[in-house]
C-alpha positions in Angstrom: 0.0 0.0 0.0 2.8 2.6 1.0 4.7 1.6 -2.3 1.2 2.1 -4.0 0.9 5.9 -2.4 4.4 6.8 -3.3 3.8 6.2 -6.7 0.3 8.0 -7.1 1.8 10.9 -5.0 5.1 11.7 -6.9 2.6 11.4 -9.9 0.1 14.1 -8.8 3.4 16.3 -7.7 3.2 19.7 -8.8 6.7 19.6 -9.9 5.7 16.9 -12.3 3.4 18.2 -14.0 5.7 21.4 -14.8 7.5 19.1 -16.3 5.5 17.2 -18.3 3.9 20.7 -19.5 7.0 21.7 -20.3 8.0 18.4 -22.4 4.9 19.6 -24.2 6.3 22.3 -25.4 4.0 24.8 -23.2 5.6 28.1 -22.5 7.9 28.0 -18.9 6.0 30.9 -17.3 2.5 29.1 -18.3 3.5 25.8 -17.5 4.8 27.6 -13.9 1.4 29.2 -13.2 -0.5 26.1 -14.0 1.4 23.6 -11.5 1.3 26.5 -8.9 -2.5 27.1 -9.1 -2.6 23.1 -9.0 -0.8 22.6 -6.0 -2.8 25.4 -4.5 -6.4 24.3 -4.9 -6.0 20.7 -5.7 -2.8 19.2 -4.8 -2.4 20.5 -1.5 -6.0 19.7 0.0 -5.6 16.3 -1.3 -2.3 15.0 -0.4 -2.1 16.8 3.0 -4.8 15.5 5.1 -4.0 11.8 4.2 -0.7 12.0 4.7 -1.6 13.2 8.4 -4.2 10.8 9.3 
């Protein structure tokens, strides 16, 4: 299970996905503002509270 939620976690990383925007071809200063409004409003609220309980 831990093995399973490392895996799924580094994929929903912010830093990933500026990455894989970026490997796209998508503008850095886009790609940036995308991954940051991510981990914001999605990433954070997610991850967070099941890595606590």
């Amino acid at each position: 299970m831990d093995r399973f939620f490392l895996r799924v976690q580094h994929r929903m990383n912010p830093l990933h996905l500026y990455c894989r925007l970026r490997e796209r071809g998508m503008n850095p200063k886009a790609s940036l503002a995308i991954a940051r409004l991510y981990e914001r409003y999605l990433f954070r609220p997610l991850i967070f509270p099941i890595c606590r309980g």
